[in-house]
Backbone bond lengths (Angstrom), bond angles and torsions (degrees), N, CA, C in turn:
res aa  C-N    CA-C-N  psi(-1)  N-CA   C-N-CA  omega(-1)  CA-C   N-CA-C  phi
1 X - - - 1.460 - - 1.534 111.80 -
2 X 1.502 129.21 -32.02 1.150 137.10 145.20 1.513 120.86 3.96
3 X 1.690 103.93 -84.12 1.287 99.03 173.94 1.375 126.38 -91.45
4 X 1.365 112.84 38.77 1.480 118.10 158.40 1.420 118.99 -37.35
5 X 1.306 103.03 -35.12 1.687 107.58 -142.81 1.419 99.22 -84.89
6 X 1.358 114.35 -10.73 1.662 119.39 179.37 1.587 125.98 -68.44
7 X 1.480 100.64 -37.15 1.254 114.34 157.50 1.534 118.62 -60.88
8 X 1.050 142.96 -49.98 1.437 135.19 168.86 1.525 123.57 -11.63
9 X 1.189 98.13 104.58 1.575 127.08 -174.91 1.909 118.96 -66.96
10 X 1.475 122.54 89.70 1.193 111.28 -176.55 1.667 113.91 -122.16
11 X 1.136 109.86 155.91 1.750 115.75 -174.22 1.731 110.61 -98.59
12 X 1.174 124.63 109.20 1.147 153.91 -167.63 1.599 113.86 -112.24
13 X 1.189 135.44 135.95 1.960 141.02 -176.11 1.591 101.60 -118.66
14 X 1.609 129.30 -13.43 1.350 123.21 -142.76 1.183 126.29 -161.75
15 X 1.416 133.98 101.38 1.751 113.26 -158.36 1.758 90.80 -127.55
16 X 1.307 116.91 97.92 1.581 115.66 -161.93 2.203 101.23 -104.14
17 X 1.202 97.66 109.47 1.439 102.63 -179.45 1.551 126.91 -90.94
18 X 1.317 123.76 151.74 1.353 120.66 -175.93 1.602 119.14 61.46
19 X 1.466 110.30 42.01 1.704 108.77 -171.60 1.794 107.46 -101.39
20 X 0.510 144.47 106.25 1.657 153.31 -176.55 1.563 111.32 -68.71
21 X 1.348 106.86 11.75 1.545 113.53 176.87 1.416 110.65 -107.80
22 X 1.435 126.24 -172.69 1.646 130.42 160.04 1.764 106.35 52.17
23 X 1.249 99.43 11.87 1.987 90.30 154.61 1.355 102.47 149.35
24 X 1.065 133.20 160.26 1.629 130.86 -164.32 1.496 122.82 -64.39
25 X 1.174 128.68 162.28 1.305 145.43 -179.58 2.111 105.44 61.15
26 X 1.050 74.89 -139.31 1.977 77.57 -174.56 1.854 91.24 -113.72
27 X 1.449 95.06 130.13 1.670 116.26 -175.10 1.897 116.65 -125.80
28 X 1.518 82.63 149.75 1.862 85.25 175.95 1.760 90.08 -102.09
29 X 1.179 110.13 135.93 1.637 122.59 175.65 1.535 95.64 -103.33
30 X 1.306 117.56 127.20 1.351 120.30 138.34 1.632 130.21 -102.38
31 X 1.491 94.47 145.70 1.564 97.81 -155.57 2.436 87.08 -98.37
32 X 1.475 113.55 123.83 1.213 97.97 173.64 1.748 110.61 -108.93
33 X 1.338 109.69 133.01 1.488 87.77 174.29 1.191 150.63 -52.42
34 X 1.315 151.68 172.30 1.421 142.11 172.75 1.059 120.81 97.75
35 X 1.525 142.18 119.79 0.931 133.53 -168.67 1.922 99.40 -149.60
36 X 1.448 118.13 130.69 1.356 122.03 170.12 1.435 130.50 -76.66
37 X 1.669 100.27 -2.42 1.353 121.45 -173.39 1.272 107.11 -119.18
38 X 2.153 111.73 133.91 1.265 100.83 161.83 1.143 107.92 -111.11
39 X 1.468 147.06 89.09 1.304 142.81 153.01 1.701 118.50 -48.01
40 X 1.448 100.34 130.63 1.049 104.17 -171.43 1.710 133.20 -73.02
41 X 1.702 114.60 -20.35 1.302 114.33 123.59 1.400 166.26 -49.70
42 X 1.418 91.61 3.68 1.962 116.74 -165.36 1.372 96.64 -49.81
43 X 1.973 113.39 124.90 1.389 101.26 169.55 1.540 118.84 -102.44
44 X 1.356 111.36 10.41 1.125 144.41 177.34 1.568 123.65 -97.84
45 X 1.309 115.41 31.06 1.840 120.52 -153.47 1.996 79.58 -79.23
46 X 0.702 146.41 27.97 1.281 142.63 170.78 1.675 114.71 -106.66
47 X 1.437 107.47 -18.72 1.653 133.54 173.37 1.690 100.06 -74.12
48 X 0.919 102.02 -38.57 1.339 124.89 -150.30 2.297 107.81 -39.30
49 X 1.095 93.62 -69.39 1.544 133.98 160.32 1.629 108.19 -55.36
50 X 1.372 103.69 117.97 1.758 103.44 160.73 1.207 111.73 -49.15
51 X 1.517 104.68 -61.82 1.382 120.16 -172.93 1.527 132.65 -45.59
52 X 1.164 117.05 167.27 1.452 111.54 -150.33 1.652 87.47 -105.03
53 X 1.225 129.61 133.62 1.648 146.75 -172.73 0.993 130.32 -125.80
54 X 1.287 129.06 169.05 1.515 132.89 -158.40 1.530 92.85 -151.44
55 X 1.422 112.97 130.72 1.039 135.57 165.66 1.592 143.86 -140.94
56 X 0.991 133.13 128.93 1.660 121.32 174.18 1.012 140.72 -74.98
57 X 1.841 103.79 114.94 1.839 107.64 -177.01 1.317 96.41 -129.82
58 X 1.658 105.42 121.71 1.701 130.81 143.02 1.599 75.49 88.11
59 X 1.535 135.51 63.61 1.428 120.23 -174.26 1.279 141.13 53.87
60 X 1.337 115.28 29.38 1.597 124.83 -155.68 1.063 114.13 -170.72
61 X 1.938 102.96 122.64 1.963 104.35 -156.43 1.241 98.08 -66.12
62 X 1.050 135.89 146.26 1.608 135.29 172.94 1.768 107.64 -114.20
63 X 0.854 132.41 99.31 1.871 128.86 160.03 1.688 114.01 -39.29
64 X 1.042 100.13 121.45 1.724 90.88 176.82 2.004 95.03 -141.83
65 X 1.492 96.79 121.52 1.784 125.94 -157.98 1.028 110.78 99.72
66 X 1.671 103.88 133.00 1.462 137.04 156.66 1.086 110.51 -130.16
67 X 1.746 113.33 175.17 1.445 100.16 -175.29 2.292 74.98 -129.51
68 X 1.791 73.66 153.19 1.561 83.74 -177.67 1.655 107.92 -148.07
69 X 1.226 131.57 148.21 1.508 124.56 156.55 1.158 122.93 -87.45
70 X 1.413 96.13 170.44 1.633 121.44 -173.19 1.770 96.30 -39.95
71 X 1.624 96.47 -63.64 1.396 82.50 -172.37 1.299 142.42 -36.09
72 X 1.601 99.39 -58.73 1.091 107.55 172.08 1.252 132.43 -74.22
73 X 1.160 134.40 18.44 1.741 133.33 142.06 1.287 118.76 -78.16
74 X 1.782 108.17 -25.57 1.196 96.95 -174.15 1.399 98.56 -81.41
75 X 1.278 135.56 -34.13 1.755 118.66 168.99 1.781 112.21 -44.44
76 X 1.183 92.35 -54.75 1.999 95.54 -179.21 1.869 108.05 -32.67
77 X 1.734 111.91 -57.42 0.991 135.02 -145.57 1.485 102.03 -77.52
78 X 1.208 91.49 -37.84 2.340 110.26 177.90 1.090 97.36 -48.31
79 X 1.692 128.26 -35.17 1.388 106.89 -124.63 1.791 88.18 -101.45
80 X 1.834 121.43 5.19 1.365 123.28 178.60 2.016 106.86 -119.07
81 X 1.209 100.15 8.12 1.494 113.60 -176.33 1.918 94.26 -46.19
82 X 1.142 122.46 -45.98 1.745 112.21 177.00 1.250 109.68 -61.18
83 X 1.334 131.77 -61.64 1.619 109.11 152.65 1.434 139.25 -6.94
84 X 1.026 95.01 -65.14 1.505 114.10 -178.26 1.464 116.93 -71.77
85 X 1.380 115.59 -33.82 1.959 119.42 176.54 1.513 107.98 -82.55
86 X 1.564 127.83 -9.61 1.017 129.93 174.28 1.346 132.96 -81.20
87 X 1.597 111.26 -51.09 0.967 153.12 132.70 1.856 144.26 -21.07
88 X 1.150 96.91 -36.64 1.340 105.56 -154.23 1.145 140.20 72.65
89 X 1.619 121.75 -13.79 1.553 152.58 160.98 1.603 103.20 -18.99
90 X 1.403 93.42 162.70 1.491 109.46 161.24 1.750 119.29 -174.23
91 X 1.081 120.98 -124.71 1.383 130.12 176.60 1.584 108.52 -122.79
92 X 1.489 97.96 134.19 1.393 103.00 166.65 1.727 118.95 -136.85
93 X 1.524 117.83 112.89 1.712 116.56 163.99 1.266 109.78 -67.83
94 X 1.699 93.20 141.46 0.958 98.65 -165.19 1.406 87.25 -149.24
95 X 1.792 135.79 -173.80 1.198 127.03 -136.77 1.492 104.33 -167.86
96 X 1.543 111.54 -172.50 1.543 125.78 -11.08 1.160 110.02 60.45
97 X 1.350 125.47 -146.94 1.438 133.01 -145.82 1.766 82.39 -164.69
98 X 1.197 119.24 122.51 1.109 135.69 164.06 1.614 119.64 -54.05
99 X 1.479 103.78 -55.90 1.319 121.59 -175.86 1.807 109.87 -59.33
100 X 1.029 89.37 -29.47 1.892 95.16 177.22 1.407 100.16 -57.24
101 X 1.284 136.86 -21.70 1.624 123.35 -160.13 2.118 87.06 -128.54
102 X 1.455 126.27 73.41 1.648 116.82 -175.96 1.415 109.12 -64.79
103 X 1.278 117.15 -28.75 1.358 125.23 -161.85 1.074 111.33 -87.83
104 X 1.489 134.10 -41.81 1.534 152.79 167.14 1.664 99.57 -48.04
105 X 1.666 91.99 -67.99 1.458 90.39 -149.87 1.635 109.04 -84.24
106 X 0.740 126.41 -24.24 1.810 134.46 -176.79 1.930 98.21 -77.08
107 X 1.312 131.36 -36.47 1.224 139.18 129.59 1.321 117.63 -15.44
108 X 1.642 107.89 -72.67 1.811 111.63 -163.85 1.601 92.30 -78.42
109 X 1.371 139.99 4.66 1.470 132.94 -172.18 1.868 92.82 -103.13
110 X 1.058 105.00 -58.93 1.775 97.46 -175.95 1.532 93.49 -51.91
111 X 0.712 135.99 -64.52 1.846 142.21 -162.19 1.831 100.40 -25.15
112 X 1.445 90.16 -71.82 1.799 115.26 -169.82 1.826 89.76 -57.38
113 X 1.415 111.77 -56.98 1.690 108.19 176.73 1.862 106.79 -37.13
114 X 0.818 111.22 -66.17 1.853 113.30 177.01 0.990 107.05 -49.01
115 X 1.254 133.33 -41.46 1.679 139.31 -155.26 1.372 93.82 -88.95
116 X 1.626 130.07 -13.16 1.541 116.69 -175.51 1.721 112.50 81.54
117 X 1.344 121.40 15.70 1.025 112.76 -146.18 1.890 93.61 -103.97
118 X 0.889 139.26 115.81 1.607 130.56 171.04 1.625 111.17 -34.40
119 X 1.155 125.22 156.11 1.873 121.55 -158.59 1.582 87.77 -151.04
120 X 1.187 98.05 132.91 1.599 117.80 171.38 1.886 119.63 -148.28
121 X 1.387 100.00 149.51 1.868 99.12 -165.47 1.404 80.79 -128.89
122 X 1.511 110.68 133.03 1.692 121.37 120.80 1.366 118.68 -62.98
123 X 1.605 128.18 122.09 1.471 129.68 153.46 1.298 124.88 -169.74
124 X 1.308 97.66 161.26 1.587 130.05 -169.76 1.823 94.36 -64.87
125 X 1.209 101.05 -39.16 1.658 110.13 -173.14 2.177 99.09 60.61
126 X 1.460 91.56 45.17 1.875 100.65 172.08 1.179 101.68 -94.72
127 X 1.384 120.41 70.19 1.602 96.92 172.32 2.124 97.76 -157.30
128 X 1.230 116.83 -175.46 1.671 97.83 157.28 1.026 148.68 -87.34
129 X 1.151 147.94 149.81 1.272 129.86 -158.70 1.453 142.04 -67.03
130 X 1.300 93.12 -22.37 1.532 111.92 150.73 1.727 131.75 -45.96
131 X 1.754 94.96 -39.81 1.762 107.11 172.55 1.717 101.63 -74.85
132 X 1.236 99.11 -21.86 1.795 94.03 -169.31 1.613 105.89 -70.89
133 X 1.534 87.23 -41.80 1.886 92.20 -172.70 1.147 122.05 -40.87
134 X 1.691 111.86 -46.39 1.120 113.08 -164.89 1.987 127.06 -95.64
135 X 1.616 91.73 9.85 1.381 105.21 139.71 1.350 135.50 -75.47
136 X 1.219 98.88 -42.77 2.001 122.90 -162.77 1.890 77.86 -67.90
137 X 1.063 143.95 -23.31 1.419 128.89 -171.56 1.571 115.78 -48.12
138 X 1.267 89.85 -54.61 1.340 107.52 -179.24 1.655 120.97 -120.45
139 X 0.844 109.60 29.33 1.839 122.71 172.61 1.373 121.90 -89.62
140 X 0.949 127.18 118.69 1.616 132.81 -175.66 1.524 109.26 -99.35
141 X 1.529 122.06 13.50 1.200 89.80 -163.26 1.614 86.50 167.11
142 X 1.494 118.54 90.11 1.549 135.77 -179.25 1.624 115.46 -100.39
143 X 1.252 117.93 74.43 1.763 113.56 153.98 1.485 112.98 -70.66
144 X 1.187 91.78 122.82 1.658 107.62 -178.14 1.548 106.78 -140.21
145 X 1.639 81.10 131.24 2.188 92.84 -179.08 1.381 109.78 -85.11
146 X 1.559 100.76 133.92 1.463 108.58 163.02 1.401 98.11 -116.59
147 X 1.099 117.67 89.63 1.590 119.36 151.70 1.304 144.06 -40.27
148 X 1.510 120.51 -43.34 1.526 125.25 175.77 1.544 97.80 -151.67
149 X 1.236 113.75 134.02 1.649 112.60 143.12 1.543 134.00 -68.18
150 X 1.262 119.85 0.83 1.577 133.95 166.75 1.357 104.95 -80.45
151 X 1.623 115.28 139.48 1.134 83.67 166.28 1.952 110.49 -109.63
152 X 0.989 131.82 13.85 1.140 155.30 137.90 1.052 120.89 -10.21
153 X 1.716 105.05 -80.87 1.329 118.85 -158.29 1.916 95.72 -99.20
154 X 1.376 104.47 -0.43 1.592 97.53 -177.51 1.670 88.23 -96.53
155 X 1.225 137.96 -17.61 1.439 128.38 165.63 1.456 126.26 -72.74
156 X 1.492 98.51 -26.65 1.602 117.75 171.74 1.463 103.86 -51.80
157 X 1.283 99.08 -63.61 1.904 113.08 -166.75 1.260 127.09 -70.99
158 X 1.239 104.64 -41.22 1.505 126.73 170.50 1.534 131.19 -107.99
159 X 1.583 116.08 17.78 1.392 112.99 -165.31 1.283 142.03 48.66
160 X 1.095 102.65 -6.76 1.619 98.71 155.35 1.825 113.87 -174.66
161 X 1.566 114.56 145.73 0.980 144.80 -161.06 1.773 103.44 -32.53
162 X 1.219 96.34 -176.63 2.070 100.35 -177.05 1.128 104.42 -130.43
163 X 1.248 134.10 -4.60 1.802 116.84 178.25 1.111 107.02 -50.27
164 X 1.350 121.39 -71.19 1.502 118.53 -166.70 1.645 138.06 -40.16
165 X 1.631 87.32 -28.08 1.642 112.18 165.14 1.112 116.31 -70.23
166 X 1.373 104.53 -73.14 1.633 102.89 170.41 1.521 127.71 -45.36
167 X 1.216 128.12 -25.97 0.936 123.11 164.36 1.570 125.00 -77.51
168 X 0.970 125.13 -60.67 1.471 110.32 132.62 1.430 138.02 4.24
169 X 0.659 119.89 -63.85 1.759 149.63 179.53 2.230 89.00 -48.71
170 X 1.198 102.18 -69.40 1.617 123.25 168.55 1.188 92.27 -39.97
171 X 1.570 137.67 -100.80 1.503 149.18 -138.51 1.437 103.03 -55.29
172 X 1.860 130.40 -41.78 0.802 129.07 -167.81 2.044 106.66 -80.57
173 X 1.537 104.31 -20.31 1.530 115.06 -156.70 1.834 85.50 -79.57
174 X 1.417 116.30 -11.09 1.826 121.39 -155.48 1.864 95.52 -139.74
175 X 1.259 108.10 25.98 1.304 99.99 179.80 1.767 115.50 -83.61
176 X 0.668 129.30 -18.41 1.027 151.26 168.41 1.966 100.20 95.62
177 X 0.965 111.30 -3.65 1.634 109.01 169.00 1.464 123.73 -48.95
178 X 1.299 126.10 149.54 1.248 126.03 176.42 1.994 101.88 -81.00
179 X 1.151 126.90 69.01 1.472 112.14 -165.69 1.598 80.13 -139.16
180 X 1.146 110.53 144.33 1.736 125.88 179.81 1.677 103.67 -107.74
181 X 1.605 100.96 134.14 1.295 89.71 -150.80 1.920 88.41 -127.60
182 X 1.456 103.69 105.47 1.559 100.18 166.96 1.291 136.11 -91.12
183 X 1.354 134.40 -175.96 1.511 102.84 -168.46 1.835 95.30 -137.02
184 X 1.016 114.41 147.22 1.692 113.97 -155.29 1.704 111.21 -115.89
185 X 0.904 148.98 102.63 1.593 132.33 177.43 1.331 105.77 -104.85
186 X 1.310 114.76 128.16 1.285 131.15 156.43 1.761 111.37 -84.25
187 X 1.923 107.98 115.20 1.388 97.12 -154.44 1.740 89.56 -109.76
188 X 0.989 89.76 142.21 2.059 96.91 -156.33 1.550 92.05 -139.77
189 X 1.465 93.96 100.62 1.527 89.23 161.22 1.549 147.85 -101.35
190 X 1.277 106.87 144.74 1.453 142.13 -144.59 0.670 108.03 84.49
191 X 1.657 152.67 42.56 1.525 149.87 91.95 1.243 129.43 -67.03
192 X 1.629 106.33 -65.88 2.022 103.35 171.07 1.549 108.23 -139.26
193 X 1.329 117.07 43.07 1.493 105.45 -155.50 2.196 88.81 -115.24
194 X 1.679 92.72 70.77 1.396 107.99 -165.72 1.826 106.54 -141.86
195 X 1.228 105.61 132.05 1.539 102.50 -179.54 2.281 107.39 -47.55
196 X 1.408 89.04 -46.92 1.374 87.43 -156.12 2.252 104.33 -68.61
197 X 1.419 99.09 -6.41 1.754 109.72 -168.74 2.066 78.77 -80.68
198 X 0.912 90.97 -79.54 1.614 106.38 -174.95 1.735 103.95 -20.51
199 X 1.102 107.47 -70.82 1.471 113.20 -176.59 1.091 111.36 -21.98
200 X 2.027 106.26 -66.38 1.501 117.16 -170.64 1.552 115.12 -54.44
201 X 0.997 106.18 -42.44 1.545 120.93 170.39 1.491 114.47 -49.31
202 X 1.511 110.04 -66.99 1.357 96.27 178.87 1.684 110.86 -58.84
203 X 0.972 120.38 -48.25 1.640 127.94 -162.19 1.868 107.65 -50.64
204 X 1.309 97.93 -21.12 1.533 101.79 -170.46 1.865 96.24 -107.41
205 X 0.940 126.09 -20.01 1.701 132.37 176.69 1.530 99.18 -75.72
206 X 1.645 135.74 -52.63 1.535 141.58 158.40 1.193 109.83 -39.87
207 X 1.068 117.10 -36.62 2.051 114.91 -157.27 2.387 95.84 -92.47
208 X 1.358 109.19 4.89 0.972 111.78 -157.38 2.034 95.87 -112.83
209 X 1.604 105.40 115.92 1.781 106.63 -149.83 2.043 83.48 -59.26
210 X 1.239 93.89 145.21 1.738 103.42 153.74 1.619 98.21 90.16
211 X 1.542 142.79 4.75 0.982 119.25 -137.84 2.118 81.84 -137.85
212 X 1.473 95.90 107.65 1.892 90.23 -175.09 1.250 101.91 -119.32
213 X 1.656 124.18 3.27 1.504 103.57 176.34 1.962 99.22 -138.97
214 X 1.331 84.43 167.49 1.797 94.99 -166.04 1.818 104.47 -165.76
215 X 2.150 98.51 106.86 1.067 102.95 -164.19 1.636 122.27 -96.69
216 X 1.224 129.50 132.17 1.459 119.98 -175.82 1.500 89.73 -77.24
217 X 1.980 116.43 143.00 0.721 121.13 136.92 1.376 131.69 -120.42
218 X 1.652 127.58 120.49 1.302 140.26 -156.22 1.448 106.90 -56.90
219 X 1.735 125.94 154.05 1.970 103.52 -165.55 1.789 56.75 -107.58
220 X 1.736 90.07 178.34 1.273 126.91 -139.22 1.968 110.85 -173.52
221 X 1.603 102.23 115.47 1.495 82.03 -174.05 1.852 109.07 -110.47
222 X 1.895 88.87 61.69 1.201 94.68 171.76 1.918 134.21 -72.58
223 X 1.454 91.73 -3.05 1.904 111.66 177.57 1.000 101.07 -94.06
224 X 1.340 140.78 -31.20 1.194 141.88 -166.39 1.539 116.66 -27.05
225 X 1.436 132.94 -41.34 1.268 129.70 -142.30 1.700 74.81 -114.95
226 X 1.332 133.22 -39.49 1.711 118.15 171.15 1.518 123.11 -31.05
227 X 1.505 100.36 -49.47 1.235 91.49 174.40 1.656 139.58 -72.24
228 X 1.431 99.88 -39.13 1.403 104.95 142.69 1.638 127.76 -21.39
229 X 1.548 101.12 -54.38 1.504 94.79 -176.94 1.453 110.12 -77.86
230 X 1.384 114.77 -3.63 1.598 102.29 -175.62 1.087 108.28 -119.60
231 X 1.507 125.00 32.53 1.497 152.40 -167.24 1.175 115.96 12.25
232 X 1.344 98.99 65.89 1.540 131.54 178.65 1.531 113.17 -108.26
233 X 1.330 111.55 118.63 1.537 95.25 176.60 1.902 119.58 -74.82
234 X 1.531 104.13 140.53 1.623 74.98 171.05 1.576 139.65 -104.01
235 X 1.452 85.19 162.95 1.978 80.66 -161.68 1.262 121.31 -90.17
236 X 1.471 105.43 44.73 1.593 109.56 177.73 1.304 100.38 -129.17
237 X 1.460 126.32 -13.34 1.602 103.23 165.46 1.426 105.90 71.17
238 X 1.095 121.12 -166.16 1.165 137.16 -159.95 1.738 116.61 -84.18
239 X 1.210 113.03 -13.63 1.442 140.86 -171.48 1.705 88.86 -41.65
240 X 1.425 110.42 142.03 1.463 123.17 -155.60 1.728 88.20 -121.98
241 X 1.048 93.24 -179.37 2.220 108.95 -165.84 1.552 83.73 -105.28
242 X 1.136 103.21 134.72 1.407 126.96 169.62 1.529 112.96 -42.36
243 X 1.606 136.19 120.47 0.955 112.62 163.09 1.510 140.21 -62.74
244 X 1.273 116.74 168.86 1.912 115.50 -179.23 1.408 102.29 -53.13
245 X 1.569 127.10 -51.25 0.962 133.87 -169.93 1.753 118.71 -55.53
246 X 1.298 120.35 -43.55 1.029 136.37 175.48 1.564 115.90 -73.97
247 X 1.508 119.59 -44.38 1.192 128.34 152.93 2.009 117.82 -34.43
248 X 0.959 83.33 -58.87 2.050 98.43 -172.28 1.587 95.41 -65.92
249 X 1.777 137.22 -44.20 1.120 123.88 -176.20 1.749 105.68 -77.32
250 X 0.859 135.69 -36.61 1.665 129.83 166.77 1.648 109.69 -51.23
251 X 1.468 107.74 -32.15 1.345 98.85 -173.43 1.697 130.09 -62.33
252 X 1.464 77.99 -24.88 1.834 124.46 -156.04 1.822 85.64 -80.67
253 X 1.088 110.93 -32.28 1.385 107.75 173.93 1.980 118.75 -99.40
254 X 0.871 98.20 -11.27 1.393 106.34 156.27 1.567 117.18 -60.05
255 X 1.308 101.92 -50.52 1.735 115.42 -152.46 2.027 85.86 -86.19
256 X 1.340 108.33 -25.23 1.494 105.96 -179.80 1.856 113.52 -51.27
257 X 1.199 90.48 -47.83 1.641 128.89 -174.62 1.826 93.02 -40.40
258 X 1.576 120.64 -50.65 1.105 99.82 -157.55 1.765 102.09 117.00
259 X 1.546 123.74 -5.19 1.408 125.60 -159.74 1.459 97.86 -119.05
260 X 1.019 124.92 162.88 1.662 148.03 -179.24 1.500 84.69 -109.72
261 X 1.393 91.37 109.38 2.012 102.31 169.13 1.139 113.54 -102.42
262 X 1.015 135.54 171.27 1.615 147.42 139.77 1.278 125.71 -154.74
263 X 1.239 105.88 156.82 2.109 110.01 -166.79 1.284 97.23 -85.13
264 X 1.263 143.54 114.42 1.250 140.21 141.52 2.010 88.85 118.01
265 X 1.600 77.62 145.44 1.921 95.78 -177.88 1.283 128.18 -81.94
């Protein structure tokens, strides 16, 4: 019954190799579908949907979801393991929303745990804490977005409210797990891309036990043309990428905080 868990059936759009971002050394990211959040920057609106989709890139319907098992990622994943022993690398889920798939993905985390493999999550951490637990089992390595301390304007942007996250954010910072838990902002302006948004953010990421770094990430209208293909209008409009300058003074308030910042993940 052991290796039950190999069979576990999860829906995936994205298997991105050799990326030096989303957790140390050189990593394979998997992208899983589903996501409970619509942020209105999503460059990923293809995550978006459980369901399996069709979209147009460069003139050409493209399918984005399959469904695959445990196993078989972990063959995919073997096949960059020298990467990864060199490196320090490993695996990172990524989204969508991880937590949307508990069974898949807390599954594909014990797997890589046996395999020796270092384990890392992108998340919202929107879900209960019970679904969280049974990631944090085997997770080496938790980036999790705190987007806004309002919870208002974080429902405005993203459809729905932040307590639950934020609280979260706590249970996982006191879980008693061995999982290192960083804290990620996507800085989007005319949402939080403001000395005094940042502050709150950092000030509440410091006050959180175990937690010494907190990364700006710059918005970017690199999805832009996705949505297009899924004849979606997008909901960022014209909204421009943060300048360097503006970037470096948020940072400046990071490092105020008491936190080891840096621009980009």
């Amino acid at each position: 019954m052991e290796q039950d868990y190999l069979k576990v059936t999860g829906r995936i759009f994205d298997i991105q190799r050799y990326s030096i971002h989303d957790g140390p050394g050189i990593r394979t990211i998997v992208f899983l579908k589903g996501c409970v959040l619509r942020c209105k920057w999503c460059c990923n609106p293809e995550s978006q949907n459980y369901k399996i989709e069709t979209m147009m890139r460069a003139g050409e319907l493209v399918t984005y979801g399959r469904d695959v098992t445990v196993e078989e990622m972990l063959d995919e994943v073997e096949k960059d393991r020298i990467y990864y022993r060199k490196s320090g690398g490993g695996v990172t889920l990524s989204g969508g929303e991880s937590l949307c798939q508990p069974d898949f993905g807390a599954a594909l985390l014990k797997g890589l745990r046996a395999h020796g493999i270092h384990t890392a999550m992108e998340s919202m951490a929107c879900a209960e804490f019970d679904t969280i637990r049974r990631f944090l089992e085997n997770l080496d390595l938790y980036l999790m977005d705190i987007k806004h301390m309002e919870p208002e304007k974080h429902k405005a942007f993203t459809g729905r409210s932040n307590e639950l996250m934020l609280e979260n954010a706590k249970k996982i910072a006191t879980s008693g797990y061995n999982t290192k838990l960083i804290i990620r902002v996507p800085v989007i302006p005319t949402f939080n891309a403001t000395p005094m948004e940042i502050r709150a953010i950092a000030q509440y990421a410091a006050s959180l036990p175990g937690v010494e770094k907190l990364h700006l990430l710059p918005y970017h209208q690199f999805g832009r043309d996705k949505y297009e293909g899924l004849g979606r209008p997008y909901p960022m409009g014209d909204v421009e990428t943060p300048s360097p300058q503006l970037m470096q003074e948020l940072l400046e308030e990071v490092r105020r905080a008491g936190l080891k910042g840096q621009i980009g993940g």
